[in-house]
PQR file with spaces between the fields and no chain letter, atoms N, CA, C, O and H, PARSE charges and radii, in Angstrom:
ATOM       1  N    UNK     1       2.499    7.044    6.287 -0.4000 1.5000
ATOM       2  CA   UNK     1       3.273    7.340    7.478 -0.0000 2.0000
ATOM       3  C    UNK     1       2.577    6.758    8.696  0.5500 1.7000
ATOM       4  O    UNK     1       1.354    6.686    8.820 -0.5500 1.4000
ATOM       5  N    UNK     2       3.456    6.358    9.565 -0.4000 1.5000
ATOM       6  CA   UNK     2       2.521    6.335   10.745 -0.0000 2.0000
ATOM       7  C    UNK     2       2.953    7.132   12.280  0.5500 1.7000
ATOM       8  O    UNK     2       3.662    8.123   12.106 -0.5500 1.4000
ATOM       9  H    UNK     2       4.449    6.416    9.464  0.4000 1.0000
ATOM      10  N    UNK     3       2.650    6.850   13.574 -0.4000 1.5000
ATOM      11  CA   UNK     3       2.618    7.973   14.223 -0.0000 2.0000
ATOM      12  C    UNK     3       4.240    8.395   14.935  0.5500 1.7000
ATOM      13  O    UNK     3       4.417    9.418   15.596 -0.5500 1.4000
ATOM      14  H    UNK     3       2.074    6.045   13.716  0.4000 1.0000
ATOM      15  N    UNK     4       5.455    7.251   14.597 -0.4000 1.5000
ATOM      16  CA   UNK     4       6.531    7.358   14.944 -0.0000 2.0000
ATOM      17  C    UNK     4       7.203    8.276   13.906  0.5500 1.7000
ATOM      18  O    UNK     4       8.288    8.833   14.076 -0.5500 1.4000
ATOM      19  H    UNK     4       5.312    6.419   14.060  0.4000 1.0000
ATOM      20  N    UNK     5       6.496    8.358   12.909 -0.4000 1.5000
ATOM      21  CA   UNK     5       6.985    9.526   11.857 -0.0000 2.0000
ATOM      22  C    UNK     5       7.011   10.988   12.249  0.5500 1.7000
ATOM      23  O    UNK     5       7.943   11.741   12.531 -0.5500 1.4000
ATOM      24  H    UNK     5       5.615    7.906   12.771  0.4000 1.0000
ATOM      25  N    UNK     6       5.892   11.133   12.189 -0.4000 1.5000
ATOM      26  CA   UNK     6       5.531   12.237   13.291 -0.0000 2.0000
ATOM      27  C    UNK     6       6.159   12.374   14.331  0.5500 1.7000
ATOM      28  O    UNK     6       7.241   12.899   14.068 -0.5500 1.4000
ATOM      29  H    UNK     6       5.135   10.521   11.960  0.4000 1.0000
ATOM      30  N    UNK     7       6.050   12.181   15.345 -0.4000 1.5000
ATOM      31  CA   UNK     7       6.662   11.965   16.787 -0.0000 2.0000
ATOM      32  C    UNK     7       8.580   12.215   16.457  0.5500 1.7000
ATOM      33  O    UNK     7       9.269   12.933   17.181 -0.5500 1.4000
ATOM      34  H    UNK     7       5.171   11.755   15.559  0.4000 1.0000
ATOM      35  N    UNK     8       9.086   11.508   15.331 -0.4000 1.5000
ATOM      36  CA   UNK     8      10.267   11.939   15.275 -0.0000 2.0000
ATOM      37  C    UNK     8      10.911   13.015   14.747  0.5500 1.7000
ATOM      38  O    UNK     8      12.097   13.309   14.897 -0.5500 1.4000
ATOM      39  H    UNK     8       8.526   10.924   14.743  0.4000 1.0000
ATOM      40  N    UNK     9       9.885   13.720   13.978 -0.4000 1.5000
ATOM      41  CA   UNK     9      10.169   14.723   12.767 -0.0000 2.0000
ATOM      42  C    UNK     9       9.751   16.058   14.151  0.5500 1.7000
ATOM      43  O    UNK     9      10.088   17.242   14.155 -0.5500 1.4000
ATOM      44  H    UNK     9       8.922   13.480   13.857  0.4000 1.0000
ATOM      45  N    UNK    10       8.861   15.235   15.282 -0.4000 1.5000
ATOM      46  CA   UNK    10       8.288   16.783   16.014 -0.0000 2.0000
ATOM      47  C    UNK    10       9.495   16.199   17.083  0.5500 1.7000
ATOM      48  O    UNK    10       9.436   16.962   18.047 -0.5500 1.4000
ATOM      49  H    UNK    10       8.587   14.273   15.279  0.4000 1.0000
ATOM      50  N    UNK    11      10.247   15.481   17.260 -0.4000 1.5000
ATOM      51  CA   UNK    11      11.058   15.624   18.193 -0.0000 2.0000
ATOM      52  C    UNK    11      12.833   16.565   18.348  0.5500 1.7000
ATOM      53  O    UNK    11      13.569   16.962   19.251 -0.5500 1.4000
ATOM      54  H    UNK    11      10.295   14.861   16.477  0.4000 1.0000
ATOM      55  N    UNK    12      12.806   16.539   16.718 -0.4000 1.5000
ATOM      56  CA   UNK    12      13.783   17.199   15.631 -0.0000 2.0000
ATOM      57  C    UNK    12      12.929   18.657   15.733  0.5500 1.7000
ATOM      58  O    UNK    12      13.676   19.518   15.269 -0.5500 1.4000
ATOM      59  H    UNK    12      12.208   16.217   15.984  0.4000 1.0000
ATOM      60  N    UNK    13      12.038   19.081   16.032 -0.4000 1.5000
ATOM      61  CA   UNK    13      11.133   20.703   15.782 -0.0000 2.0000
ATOM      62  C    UNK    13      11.345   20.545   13.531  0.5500 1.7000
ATOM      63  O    UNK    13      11.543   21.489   12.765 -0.5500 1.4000
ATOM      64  H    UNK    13      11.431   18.381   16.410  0.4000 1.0000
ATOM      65  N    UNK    14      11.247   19.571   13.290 -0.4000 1.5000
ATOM      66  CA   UNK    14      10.636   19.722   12.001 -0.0000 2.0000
ATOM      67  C    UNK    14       9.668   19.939   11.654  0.5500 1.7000
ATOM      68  O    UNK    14       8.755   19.810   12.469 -0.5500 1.4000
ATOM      69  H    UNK    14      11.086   18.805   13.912  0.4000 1.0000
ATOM      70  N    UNK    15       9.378   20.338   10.407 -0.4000 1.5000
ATOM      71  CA   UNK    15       8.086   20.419   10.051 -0.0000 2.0000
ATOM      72  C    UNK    15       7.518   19.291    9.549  0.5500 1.7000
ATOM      73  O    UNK    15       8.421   18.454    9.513 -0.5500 1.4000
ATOM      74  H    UNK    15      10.120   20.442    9.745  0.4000 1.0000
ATOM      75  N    UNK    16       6.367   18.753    9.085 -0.4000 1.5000
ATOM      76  CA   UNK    16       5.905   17.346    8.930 -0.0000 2.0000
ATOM      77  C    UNK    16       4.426   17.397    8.280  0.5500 1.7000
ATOM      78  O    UNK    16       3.505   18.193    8.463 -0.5500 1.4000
ATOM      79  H    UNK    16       5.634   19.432    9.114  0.4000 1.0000
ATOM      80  N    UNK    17       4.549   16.113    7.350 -0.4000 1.5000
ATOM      81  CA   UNK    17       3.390   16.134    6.922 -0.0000 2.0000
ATOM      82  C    UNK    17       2.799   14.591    6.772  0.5500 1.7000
ATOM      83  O    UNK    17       3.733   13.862    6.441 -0.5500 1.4000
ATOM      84  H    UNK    17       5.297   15.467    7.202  0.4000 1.0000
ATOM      85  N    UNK    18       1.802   13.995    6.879 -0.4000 1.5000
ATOM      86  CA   UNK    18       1.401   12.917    7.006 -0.0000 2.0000
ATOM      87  C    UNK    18       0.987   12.273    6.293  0.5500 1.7000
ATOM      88  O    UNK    18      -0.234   12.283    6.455 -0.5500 1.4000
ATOM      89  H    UNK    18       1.042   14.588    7.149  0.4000 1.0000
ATOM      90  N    UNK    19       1.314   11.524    5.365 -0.4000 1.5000
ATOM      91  CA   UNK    19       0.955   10.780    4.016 -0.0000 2.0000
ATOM      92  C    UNK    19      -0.236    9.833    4.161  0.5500 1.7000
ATOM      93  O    UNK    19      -0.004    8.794    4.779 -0.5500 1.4000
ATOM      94  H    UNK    19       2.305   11.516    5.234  0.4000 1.0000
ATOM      95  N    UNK    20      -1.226    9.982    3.786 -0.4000 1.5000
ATOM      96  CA   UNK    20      -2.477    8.983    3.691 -0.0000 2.0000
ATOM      97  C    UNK    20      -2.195    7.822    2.975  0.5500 1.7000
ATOM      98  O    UNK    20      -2.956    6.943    3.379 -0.5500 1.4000
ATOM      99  H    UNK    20      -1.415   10.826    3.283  0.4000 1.0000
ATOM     100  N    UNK    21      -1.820    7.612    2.533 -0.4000 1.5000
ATOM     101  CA   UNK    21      -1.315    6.635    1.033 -0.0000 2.0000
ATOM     102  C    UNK    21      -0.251    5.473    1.708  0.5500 1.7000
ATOM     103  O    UNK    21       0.231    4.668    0.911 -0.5500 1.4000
ATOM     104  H    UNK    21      -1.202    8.327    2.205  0.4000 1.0000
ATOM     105  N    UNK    22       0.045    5.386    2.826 -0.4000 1.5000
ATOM     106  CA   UNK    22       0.967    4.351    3.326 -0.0000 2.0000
ATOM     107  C    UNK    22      -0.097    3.717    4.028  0.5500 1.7000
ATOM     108  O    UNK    22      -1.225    3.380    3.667 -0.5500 1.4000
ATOM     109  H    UNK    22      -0.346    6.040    3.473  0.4000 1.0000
ATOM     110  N    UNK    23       0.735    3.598    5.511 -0.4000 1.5000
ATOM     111  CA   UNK    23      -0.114    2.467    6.198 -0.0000 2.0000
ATOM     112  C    UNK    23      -1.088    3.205    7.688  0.5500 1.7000
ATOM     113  O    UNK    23      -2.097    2.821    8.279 -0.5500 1.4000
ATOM     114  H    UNK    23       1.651    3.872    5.804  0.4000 1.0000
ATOM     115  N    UNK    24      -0.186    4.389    7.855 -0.4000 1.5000
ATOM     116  CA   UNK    24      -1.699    5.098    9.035 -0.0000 2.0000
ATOM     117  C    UNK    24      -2.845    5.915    8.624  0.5500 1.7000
ATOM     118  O    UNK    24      -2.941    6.677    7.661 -0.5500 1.4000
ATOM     119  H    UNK    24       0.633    4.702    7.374  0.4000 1.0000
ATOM     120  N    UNK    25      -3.437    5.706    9.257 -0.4000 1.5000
ATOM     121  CA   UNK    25      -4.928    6.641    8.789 -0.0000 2.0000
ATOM     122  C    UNK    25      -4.422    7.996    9.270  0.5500 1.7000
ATOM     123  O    UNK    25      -3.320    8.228    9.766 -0.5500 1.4000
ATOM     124  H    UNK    25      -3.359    5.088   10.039  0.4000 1.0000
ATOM     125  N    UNK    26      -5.539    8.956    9.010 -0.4000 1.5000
ATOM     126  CA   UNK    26      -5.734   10.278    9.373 -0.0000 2.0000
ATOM     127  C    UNK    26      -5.732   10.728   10.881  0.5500 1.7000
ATOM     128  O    UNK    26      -5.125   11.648   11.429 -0.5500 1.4000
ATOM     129  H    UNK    26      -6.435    8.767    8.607  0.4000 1.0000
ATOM     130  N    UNK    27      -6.775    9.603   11.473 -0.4000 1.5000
ATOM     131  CA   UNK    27      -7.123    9.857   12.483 -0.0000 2.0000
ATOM     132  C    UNK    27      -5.547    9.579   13.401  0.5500 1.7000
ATOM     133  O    UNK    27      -5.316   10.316   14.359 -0.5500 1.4000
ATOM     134  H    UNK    27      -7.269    8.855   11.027  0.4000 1.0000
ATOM     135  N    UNK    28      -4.843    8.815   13.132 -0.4000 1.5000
ATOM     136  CA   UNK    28      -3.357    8.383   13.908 -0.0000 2.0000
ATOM     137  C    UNK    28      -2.544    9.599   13.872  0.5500 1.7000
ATOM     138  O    UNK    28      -2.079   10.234   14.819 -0.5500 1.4000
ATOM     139  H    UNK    28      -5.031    8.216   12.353  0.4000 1.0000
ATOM     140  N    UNK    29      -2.433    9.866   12.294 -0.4000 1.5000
ATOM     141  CA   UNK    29      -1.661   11.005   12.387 -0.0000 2.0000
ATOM     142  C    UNK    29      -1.359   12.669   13.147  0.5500 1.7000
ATOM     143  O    UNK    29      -0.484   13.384   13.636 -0.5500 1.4000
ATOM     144  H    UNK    29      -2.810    9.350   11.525  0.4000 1.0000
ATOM     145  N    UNK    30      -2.989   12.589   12.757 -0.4000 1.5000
ATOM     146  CA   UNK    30      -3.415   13.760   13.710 -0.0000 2.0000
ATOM     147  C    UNK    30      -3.286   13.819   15.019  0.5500 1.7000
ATOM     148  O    UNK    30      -2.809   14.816   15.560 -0.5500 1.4000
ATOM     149  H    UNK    30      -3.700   12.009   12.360  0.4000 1.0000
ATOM     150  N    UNK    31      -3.668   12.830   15.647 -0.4000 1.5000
ATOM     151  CA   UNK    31      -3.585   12.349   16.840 -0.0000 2.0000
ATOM     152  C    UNK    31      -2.148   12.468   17.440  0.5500 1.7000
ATOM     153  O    UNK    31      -1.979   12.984   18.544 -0.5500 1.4000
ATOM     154  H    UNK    31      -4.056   12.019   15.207  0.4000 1.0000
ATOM     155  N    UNK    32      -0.737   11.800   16.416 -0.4000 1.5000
ATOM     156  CA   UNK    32       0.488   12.170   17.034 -0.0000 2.0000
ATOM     157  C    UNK    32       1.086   13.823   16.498  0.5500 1.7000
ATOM     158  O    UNK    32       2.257   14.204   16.463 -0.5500 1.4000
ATOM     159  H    UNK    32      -0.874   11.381   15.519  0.4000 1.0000
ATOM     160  N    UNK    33      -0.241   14.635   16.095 -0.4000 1.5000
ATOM     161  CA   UNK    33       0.277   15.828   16.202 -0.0000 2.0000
ATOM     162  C    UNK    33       1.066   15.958   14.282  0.5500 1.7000
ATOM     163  O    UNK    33       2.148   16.526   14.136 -0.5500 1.4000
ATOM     164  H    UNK    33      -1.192   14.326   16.124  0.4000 1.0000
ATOM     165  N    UNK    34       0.387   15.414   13.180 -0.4000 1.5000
ATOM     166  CA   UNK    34       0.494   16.127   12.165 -0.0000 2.0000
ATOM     167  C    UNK    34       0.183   16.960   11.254  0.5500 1.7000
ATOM     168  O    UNK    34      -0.839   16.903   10.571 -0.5500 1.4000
ATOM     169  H    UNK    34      -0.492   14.953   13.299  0.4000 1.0000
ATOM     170  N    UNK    35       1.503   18.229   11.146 -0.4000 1.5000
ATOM     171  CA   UNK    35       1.005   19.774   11.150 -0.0000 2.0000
ATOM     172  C    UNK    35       0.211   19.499    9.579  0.5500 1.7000
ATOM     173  O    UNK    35      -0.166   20.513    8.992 -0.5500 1.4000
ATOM     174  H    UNK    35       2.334   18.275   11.701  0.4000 1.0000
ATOM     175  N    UNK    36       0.023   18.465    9.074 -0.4000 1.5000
ATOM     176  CA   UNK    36      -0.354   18.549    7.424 -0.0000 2.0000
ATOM     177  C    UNK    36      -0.745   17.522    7.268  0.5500 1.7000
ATOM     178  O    UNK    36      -0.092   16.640    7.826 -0.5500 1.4000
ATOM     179  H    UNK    36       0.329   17.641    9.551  0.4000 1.0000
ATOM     180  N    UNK    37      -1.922   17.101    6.491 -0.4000 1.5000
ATOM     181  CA   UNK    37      -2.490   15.536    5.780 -0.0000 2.0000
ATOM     182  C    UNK    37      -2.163   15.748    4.289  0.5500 1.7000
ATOM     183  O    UNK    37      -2.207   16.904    3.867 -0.5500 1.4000
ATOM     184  H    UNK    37      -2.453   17.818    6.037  0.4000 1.0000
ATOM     185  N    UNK    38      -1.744   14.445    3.201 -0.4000 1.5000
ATOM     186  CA   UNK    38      -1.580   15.000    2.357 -0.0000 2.0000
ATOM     187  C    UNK    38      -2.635   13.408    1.984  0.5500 1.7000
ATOM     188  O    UNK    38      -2.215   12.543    2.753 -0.5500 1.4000
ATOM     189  H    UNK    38      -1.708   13.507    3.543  0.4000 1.0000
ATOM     190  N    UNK    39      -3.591   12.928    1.249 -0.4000 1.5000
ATOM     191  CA   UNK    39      -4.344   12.328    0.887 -0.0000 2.0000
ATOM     192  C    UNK    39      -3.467   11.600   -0.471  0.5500 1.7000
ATOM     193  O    UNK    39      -3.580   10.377   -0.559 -0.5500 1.4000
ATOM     194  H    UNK    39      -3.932   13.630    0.625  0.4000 1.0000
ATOM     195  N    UNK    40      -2.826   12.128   -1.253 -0.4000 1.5000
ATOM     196  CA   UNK    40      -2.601   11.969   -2.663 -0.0000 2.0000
ATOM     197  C    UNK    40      -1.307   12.934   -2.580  0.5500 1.7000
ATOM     198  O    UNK    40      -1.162   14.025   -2.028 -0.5500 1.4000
ATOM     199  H    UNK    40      -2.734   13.122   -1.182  0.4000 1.0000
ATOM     200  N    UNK    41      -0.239   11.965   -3.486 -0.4000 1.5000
ATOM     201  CA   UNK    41       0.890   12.637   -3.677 -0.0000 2.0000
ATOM     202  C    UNK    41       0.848   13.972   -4.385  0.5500 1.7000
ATOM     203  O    UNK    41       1.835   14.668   -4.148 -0.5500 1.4000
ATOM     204  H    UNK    41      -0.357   11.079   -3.935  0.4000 1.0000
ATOM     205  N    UNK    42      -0.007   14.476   -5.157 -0.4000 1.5000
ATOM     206  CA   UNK    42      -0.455   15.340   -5.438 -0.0000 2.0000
ATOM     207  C    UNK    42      -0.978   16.582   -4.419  0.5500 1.7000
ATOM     208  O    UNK    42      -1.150   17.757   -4.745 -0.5500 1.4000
ATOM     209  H    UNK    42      -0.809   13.911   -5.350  0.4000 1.0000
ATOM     210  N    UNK    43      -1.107   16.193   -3.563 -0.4000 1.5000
ATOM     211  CA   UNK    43      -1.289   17.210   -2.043 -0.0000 2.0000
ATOM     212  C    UNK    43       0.008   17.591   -1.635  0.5500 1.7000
ATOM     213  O    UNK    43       0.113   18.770   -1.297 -0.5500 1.4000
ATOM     214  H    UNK    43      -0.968   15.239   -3.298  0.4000 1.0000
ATOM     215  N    UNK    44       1.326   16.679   -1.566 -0.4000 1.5000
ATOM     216  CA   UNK    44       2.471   17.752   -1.777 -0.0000 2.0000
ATOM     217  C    UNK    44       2.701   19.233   -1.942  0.5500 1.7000
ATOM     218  O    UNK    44       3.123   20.216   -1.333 -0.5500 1.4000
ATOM     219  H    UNK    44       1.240   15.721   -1.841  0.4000 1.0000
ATOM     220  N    UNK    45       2.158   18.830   -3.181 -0.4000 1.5000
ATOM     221  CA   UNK    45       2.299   20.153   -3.741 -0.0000 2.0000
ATOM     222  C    UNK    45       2.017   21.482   -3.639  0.5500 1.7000
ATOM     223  O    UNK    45       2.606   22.555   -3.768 -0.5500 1.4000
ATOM     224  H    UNK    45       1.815   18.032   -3.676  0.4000 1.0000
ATOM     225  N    UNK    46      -0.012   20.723   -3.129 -0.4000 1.5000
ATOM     226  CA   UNK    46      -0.094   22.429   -1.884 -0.0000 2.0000
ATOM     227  C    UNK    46       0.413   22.820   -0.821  0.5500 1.7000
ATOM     228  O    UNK    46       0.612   24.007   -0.561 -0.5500 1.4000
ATOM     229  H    UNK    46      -0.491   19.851   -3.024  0.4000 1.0000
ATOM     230  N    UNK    47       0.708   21.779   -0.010 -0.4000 1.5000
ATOM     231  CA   UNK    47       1.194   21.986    1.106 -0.0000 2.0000
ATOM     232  C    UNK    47       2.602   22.859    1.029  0.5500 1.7000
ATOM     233  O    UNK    47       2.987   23.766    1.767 -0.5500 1.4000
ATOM     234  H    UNK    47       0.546   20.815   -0.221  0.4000 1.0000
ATOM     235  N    UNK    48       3.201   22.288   -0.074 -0.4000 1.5000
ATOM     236  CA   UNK    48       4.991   22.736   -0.037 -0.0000 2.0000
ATOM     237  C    UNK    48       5.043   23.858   -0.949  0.5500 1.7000
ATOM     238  O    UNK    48       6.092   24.187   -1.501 -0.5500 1.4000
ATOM     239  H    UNK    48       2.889   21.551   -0.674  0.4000 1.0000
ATOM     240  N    UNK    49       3.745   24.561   -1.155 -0.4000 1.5000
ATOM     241  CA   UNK    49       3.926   26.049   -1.946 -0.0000 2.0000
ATOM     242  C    UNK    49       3.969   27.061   -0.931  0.5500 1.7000
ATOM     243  O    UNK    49       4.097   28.245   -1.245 -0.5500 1.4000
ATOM     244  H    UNK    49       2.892   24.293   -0.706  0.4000 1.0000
């Protein structure tokens, strides 16, 4: 994901989570305010329990 992902999902009051595994880092995501990092598609899964 990168930080227009974010930014649109928080402009909607969605909830959001930030995929490591594409093309922004951590530090971007966070930065545009994402409520969740998920490192590995496998992090889904905690997050969405």
């Amino acid at each position: 994901d990168r930080r227009m992902d974010i930014a649109g999902a928080r402009h909607h009051n969605m909830r959001n989570i930030g995929v490591l595994w594409g093309f922004g880092g951590a530090q971007e995501l966070q930065a545009a305010g994402a409520q969740h990092l998920a490192a590995a598609p496998e992090d889904l899964l905690t997050v969405l329990a």
